[in-house]
NUVOLUM-429325 format. One record per residue: y negated, x, z negated of N, C-alpha, C, CB in turn; residue in three letters. Coordinates in steps of 0.02 Angstrom, whole numbers, padded with zeros to 5 digits, always signed. Each point is the difference from the previous one (the first is absolute). Glycine has a CB too. Layout:
BEGIN
YXZYXZYXZYXZAla;...
This chain:
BEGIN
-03113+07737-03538+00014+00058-00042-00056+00007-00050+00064+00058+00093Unk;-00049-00028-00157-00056-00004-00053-00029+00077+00017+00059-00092-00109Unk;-00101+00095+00066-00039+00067+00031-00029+00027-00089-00056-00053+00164Unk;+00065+00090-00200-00009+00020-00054-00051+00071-00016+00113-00067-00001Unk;-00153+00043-00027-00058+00051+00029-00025+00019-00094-00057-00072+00164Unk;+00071+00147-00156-00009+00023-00061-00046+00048-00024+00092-00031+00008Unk;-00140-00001-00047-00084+00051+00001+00016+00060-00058-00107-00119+00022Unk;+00125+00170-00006+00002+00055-00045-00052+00013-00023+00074+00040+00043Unk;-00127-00010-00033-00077+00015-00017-00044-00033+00015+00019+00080+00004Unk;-00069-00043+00007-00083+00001+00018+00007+00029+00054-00065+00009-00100Unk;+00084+00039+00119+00010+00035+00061+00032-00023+00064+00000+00071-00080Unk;-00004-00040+00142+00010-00010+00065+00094-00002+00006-00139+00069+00039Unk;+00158-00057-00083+00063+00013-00020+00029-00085-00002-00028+00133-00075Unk;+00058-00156+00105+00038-00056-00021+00067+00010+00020-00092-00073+00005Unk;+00140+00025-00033+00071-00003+00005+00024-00064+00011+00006+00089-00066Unk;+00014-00085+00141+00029-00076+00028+00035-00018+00000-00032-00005+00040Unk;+00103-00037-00050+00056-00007+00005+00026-00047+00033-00008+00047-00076Unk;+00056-00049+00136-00025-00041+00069+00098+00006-00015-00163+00042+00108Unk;+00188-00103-00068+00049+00008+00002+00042+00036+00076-00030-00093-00098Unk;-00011+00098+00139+00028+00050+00028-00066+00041+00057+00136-00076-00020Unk;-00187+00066+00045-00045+00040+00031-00069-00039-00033+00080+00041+00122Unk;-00117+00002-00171-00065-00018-00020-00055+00002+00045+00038+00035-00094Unk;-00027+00001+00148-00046+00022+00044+00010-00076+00037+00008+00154+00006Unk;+00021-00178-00006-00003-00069+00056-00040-00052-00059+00141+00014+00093Unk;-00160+00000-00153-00036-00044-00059-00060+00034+00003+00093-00036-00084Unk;-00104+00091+00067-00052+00046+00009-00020+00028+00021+00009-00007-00034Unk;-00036+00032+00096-00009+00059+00039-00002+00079-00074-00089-00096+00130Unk;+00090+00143-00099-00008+00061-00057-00069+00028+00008+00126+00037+00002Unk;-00177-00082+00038-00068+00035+00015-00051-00043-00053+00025+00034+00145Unk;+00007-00074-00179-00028-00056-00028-00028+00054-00068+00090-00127+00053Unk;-00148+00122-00091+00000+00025-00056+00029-00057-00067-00101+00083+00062Unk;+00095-00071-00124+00001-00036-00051-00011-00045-00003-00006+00055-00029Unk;-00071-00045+00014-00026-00057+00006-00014-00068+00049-00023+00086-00061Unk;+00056-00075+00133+00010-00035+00051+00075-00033-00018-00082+00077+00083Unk;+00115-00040-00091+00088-00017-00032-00014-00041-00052+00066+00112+00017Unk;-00101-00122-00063+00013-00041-00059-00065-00076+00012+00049+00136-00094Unk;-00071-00100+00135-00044-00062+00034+00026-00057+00027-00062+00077+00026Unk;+00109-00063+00014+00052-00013+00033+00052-00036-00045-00030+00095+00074Unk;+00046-00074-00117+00050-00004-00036-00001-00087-00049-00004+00160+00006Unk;-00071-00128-00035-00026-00056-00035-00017-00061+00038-00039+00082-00071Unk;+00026-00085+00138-00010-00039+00056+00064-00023+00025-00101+00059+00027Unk;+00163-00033-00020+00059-00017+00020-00033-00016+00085+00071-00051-00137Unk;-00091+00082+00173-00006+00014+00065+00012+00057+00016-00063-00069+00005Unk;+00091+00089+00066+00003+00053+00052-00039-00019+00038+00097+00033-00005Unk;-00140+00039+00038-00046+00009+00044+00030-00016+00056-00060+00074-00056Unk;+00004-00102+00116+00022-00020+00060+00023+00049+00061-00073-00087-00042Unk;+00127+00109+00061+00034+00048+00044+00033+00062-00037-00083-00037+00089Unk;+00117+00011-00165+00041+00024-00033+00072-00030+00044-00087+00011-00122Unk;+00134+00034+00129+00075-00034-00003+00026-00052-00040+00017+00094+00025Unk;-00012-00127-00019+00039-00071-00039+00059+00047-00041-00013-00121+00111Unk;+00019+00115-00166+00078+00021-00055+00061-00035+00011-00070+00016-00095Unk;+00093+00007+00126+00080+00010+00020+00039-00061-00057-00008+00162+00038Unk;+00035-00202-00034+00009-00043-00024+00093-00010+00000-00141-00036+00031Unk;+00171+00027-00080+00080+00001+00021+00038-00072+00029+00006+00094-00100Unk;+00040-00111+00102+00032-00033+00040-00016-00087-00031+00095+00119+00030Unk;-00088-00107-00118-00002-00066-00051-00078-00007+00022+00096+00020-00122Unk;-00139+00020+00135-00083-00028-00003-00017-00046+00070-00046+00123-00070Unk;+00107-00105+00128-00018-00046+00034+00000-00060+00030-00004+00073-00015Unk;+00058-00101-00045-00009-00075-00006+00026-00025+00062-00101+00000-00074Unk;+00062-00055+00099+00036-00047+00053-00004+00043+00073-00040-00126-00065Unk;-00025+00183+00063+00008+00031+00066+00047+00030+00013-00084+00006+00002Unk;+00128+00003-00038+00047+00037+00025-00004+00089+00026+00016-00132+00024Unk;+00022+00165-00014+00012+00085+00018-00063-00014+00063+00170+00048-00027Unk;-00170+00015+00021-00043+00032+00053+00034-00019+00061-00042+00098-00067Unk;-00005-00086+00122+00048+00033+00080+00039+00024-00017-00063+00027+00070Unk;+00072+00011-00071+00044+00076+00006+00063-00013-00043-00108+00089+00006Unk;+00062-00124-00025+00082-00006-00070+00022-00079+00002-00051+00098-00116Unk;+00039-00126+00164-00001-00096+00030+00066-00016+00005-00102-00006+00085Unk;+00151-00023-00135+00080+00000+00012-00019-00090+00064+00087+00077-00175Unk;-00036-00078+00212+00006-00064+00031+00057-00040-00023-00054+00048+00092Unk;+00044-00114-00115+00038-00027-00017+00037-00056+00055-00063+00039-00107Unk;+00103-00028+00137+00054-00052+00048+00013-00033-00021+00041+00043+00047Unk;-00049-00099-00008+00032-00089-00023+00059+00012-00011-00058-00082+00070Unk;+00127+00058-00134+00059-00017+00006-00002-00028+00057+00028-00006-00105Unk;+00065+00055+00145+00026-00031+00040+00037-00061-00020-00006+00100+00049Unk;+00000-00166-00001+00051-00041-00052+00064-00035+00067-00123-00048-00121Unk;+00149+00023+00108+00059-00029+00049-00013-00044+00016+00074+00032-00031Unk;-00058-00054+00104+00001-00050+00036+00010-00067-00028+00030+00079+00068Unk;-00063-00143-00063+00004-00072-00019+00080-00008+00015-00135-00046+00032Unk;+00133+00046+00035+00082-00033+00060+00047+00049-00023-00051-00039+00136Unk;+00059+00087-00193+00060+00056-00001+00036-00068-00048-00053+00170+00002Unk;+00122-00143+00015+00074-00001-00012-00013+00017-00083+00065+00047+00137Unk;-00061-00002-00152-00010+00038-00091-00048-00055-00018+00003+00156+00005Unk;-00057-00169+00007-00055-00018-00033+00030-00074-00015-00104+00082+00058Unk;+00123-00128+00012+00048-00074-00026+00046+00001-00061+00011-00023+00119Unk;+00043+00093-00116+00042+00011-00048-00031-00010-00066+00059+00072+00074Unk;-00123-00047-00077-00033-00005-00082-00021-00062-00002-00044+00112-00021Unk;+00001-00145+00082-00006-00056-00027+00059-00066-00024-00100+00050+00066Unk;+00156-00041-00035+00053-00036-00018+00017+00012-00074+00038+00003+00118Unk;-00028+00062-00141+00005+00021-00055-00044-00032-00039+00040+00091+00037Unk;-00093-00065-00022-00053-00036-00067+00002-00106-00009-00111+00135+00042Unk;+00114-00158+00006+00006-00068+00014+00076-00029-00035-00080+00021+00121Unk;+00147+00018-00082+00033-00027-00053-00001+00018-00079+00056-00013+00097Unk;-00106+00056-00125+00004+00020-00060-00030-00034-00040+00016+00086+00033Unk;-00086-00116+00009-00059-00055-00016+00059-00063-00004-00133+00053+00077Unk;+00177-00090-00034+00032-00027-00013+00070-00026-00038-00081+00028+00062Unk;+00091+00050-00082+00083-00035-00054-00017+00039-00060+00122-00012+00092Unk;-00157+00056-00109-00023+00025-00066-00073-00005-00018+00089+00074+00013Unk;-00127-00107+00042-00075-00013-00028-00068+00057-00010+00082-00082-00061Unk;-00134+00056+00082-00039+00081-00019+00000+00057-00017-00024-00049-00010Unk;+00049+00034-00060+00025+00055-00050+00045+00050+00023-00011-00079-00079Unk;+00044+00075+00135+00044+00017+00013+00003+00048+00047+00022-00088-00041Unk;-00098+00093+00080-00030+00033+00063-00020+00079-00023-00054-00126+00052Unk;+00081+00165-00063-00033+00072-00008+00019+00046+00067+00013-00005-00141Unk;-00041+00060+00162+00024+00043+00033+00062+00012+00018-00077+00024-00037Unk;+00114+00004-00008+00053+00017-00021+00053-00061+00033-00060+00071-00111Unk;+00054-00141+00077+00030-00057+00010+00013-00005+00066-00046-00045-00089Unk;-00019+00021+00131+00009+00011+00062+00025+00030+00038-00050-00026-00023Unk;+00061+00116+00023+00024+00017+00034+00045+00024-00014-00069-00006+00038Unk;+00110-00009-00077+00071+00005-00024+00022-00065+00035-00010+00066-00124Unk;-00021-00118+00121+00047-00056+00045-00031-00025+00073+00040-00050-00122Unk;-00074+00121+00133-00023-00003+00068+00038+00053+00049-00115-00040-00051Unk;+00166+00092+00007+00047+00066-00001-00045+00054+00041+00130-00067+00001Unk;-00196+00059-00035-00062+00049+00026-00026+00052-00036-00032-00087+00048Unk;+00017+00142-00057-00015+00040-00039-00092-00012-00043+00107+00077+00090Unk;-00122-00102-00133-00053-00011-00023-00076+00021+00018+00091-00006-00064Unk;-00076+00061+00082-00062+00071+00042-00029-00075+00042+00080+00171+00038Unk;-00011-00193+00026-00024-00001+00038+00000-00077+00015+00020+00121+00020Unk;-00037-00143-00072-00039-00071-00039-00080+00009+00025+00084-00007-00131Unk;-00107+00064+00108-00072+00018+00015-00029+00026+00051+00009+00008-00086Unk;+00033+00013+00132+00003+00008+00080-00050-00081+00018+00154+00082+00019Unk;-00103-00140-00031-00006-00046+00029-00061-00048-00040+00129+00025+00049Unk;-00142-00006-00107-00038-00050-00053-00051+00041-00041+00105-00079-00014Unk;-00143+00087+00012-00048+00034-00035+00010-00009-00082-00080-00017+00107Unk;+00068-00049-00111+00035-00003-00087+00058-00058-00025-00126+00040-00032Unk;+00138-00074-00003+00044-00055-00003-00027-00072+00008+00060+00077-00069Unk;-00134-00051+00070-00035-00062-00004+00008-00003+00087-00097+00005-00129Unk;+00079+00017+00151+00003+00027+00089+00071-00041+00008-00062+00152+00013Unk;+00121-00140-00020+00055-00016+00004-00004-00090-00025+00046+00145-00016Unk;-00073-00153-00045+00022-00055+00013-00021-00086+00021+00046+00093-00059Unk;-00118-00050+00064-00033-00034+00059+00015-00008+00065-00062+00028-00058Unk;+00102+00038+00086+00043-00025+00065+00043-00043-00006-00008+00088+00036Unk;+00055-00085-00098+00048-00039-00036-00033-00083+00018+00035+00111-00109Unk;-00074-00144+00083-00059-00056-00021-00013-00012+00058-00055+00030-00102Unk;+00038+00024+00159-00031-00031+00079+00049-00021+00017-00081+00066+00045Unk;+00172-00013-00060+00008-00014+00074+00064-00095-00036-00007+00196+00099Unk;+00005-00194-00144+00015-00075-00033-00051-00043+00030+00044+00039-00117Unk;-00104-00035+00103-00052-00051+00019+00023-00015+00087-00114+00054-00101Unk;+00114+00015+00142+00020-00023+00082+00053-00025+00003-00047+00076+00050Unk;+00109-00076-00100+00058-00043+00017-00004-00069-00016+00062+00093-00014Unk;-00091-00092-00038-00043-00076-00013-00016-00036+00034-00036+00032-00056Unk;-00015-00007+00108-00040-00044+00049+00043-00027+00052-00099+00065-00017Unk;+00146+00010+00042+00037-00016+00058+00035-00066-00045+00020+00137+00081Unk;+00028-00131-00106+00011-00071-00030-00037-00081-00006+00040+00099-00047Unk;-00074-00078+00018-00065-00055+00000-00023-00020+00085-00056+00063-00131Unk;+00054-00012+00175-00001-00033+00061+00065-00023+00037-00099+00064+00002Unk;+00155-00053-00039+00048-00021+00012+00023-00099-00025+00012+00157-00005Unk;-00044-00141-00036+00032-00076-00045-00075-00053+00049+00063+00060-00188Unk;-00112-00022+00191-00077-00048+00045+00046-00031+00064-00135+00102-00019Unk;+00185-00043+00060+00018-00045+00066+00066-00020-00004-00073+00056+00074Unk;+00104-00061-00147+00052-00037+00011+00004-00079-00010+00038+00107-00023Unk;+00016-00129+00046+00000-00078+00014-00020-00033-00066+00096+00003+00093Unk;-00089+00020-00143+00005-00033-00084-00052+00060-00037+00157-00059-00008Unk;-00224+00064+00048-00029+00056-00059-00032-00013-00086-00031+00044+00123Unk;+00038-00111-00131-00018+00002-00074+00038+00027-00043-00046-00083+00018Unk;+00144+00065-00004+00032+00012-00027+00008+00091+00036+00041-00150-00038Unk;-00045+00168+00085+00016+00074+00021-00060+00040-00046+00052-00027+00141Unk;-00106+00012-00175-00064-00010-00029+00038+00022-00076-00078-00109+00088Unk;+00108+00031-00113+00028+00017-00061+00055+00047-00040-00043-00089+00033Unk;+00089+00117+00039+00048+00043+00005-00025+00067+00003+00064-00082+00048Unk;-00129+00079-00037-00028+00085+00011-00033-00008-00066-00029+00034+00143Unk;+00019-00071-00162-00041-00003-00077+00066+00017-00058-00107-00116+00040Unk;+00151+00082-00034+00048+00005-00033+00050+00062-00004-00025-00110+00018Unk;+00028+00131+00025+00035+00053+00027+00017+00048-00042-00047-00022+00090Unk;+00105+00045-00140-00017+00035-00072-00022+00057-00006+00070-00052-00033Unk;-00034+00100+00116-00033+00048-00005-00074+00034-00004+00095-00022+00033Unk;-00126-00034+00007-00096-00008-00004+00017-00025-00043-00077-00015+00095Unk;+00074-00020-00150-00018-00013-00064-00001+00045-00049+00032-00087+00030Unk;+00017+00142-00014-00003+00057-00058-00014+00043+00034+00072-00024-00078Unk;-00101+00037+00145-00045+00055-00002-00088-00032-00025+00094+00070+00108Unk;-00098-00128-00089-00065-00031-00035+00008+00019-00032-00030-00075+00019Unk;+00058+00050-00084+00010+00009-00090-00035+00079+00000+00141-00079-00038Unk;-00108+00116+00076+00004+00088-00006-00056+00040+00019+00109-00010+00027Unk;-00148-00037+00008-00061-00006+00036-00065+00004-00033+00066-00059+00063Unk;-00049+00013-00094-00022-00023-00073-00031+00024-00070+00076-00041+00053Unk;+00002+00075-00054-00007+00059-00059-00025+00045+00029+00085-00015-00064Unk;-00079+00024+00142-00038+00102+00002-00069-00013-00013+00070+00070+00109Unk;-00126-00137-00066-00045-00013-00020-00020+00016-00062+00017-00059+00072Unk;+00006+00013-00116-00020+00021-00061+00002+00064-00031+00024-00096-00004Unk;+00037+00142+00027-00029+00070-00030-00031+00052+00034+00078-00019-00062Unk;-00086+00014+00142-00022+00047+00047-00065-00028+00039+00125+00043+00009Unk;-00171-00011-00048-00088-00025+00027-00004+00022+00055-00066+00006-00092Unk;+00092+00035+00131-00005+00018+00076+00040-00056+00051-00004+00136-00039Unk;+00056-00180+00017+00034-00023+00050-00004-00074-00023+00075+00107+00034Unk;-00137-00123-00084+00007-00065-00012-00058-00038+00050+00050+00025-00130Unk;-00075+00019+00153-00049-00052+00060+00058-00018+00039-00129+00062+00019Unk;+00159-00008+00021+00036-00023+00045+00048-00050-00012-00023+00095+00036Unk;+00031-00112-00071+00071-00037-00023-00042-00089-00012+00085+00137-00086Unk;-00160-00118+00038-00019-00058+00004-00022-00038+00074-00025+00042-00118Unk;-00019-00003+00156-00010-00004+00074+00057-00032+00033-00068+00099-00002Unk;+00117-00067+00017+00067-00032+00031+00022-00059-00024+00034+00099+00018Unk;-00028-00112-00071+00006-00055-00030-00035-00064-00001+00037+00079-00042Unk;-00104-00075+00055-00051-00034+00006+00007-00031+00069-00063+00069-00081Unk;+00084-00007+00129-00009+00008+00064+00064-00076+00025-00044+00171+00000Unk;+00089-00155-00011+00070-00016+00006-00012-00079-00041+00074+00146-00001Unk;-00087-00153-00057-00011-00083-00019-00044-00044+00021+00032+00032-00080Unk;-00089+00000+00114-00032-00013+00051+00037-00044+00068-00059+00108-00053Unk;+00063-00046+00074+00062-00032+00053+00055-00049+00008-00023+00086+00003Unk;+00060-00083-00064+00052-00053-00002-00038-00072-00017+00096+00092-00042Unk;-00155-00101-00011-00055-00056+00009-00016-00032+00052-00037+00050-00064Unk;-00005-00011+00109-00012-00002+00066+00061-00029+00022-00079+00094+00009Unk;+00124-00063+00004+00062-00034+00035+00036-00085-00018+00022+00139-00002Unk;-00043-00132-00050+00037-00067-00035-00031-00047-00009+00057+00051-00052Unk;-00115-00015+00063-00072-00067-00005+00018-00033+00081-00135+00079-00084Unk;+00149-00047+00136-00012-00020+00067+00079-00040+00013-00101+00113+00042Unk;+00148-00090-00074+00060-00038-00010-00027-00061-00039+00085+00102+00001Unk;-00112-00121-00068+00000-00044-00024-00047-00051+00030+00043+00067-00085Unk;-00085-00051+00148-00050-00036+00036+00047-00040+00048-00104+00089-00011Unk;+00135-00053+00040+00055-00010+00073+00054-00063-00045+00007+00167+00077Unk;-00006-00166-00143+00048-00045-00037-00033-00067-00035+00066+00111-00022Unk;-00135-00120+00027-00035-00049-00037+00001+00019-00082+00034-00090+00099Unk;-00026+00142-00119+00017+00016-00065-00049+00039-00048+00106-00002+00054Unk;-00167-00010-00035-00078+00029-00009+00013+00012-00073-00088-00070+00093Unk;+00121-00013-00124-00015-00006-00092+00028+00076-00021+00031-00155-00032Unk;+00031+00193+00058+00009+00053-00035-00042+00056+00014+00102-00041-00010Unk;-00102+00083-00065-00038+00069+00037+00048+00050+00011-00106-00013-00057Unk;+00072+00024+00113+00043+00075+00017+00000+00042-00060-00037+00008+00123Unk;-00030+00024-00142-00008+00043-00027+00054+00000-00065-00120+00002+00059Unk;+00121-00071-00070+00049+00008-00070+00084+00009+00017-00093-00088-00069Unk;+00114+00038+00143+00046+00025-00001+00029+00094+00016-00014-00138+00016Unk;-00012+00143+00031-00022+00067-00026+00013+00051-00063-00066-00061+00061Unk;+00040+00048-00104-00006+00025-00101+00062-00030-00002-00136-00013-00071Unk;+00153-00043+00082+00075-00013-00030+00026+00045+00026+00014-00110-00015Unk;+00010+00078+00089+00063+00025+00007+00017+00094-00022-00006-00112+00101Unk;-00045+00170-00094+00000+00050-00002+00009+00021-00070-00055-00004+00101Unk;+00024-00036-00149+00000-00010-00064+00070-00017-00022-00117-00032+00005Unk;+00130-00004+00033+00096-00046-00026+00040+00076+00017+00006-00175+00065Unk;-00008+00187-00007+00052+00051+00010-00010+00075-00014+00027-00080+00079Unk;-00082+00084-00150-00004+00060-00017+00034-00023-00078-00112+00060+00088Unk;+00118-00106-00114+00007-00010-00079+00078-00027+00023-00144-00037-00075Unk;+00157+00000+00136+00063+00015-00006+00077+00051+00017-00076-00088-00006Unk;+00007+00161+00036+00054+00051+00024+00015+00032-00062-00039+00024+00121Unk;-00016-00017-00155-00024+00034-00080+00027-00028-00038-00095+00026+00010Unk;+00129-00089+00008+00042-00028-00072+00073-00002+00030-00100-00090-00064Unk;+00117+00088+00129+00081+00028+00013+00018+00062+00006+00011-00084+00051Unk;-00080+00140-00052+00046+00071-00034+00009+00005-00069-00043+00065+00084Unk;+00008-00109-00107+00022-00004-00096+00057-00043-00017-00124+00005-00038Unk;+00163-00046+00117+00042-00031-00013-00007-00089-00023+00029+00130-00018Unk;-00105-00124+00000-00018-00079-00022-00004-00030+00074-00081+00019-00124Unk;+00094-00093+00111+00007-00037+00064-00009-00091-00018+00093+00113+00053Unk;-00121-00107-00094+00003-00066-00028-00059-00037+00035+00053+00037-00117Unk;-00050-00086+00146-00064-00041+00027-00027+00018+00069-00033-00008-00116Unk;+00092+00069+00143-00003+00032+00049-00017-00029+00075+00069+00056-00081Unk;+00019-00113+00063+00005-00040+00057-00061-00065+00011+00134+00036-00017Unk;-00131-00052-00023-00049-00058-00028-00080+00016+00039+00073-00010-00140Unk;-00072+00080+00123-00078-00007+00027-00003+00022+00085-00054+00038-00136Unk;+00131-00020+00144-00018+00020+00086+00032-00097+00018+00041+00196+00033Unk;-00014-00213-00057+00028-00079+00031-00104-00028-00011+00197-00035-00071Unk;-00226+00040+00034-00071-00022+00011-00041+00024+00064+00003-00002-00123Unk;+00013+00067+00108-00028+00012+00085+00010-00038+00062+00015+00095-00037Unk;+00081-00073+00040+00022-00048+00058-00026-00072+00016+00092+00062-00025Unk;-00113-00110-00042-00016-00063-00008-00065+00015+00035+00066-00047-00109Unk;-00120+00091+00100-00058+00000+00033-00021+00031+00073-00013-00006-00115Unk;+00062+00042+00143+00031-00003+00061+00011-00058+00052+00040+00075-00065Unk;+00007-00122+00010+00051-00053+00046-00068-00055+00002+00163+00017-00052Unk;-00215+00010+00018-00057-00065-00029-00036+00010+00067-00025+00004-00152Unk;+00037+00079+00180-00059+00016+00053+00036+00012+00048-00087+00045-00059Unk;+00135-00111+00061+00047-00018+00096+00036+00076+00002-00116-00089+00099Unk;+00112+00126-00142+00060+00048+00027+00098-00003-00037-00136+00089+00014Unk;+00152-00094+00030+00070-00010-00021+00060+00031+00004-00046-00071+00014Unk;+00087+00068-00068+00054+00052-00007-00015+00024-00072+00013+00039+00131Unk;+00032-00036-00171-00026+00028-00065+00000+00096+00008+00061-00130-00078Unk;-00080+00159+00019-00019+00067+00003+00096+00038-00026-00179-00024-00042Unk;+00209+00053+00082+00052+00029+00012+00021+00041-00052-00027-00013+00103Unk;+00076+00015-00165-00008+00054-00037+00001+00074-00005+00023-00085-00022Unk;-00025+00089+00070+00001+00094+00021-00086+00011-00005+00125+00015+00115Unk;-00148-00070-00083-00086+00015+00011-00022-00014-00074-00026-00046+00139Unk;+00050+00017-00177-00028+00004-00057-00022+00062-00055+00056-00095+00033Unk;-00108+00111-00071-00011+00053-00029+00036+00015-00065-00097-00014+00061Unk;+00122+00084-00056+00047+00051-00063+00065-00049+00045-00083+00032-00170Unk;+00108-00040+00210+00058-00004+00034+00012+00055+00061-00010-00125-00036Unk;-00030+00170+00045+00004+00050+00037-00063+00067-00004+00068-00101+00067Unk;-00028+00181-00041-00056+00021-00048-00034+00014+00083+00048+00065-00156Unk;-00032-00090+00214-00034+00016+00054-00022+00072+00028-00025-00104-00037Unk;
């Protein structure tokens, strides 16, 4: 609080103007010349009352006791609820047949037949949401991926989870949120890292068990995930040219690594939206 101190005379007479008790700035036993002593010093004497200060002066401390509001954690909803799956389905198929862009509040829970409010029950913000969205893809992933490790043919059960169109355009989608959402692009890069990791690892120990060292994993790998993202992205635009051609190359590098049977056209990518 400012304190405005106004010297009328020479005399014992002064005129203070306090914004609400001067006596807590000045005692009234003070003479003049002690008051303007003071004044010119911009100090209060020691076992004066401190000046009452309003609510804006006190900054990060916050209200008094007395006046101490408590602030309660949002309640939020259960992980395992019923409602909360409903949104995530919502948001996932929305990430998948209309793309990022496509994810608002509103969106969701109109095709989740949920009332919007109670979107935020379950998710703190959208970013919240669609990072559950991103995890709970990444855990269906793996279960997969440990699916194709113990089956009888896992390079090719390997290349079918790579290919797979529906993971290919939630990758793609994956992708884009990264790039525009700085909160959910660790996670997305992490998992990703995490997960090509793994299938490496895996294919390196397949290509040992096969005498087949000369190839690298790592690249097959970049292909194949690479092939079946430019070719899900070019059979929703309807292009298909060079399509077959480059999955009949695969199969050739398959049949090269003793696995046999060619690749089935249903398993092929933009032939199903999975």
């Amino acid at each position: 609080m400012l304190v405005s101190v106004e010297f009328a005379d020479s005399s014992d007479r002064v005129t203070r103007t306090v914004g609400e008790s001067a006596g807590a700035i000045f005692p009234d036993n003070l003479s003049y010349e002690e008051i303007r002593a003071m004044a010119s010093k911009r100090r209060i004497p020691s076992g004066t009352p401190p000046a009452r200060r309003n609510d804006k002066s006190r900054g990060s401390r916050g209200p008094g006791p007395k006046n101490a509001v408590v602030t309660r954690p949002r309640r939020m909803g259960v992980e395992g609820s019923k409602m909360r799956a409903l949104f995530l389905d919502a948001a996932e198929a929305i990430l998948r047949d209309e793309g990022y862009s496509g994810i608002s509040a509103r969106q969701v829970s109109t095709r989740a037949g949920l009332k919007a409010q109670l979107l935020y029950y379950y998710f703190q913000t959208m970013d919240d949401l669609i990072l559950a969205v991103i995890r709970r893809i990444n855990e269906r992933r793996l279960g997969r991926f440990e699916d194709a490790k113990a089956s009888s043919d896992p390079l090719t059960a390997l290349w079918k989870l790579n290919s797979d169109p529906s993971f290919a355009t939630l990758s793609a989608e994956m992708t884009s949120i990264a790039a525009h959402r700085e909160t959910i692009r660790t996670e997305i890069i992490r998992s990703a890292e995490a997960f090509r990791a793994l299938q490496v690892q895996e294919i390196s120990r397949l290509l040992a068990q096969r005498n087949k060292a000369d190839y690298s994993a790592a690249g097959i790998v970049m292909i194949a995930s690479a092939l079946a993202r430019i070719i899900t992205q070019e059979a929703s635009l309807g292009i298909t040219y060079g399509h077959d051609e480059a999955v009949k190359i695969v199969e050739g590098v398959l049949r090269d690594l003793s696995i046999v049977g060619p690749i089935t056209p249903q398993h092929r990518p933009g032939n199903s939206r999975g």
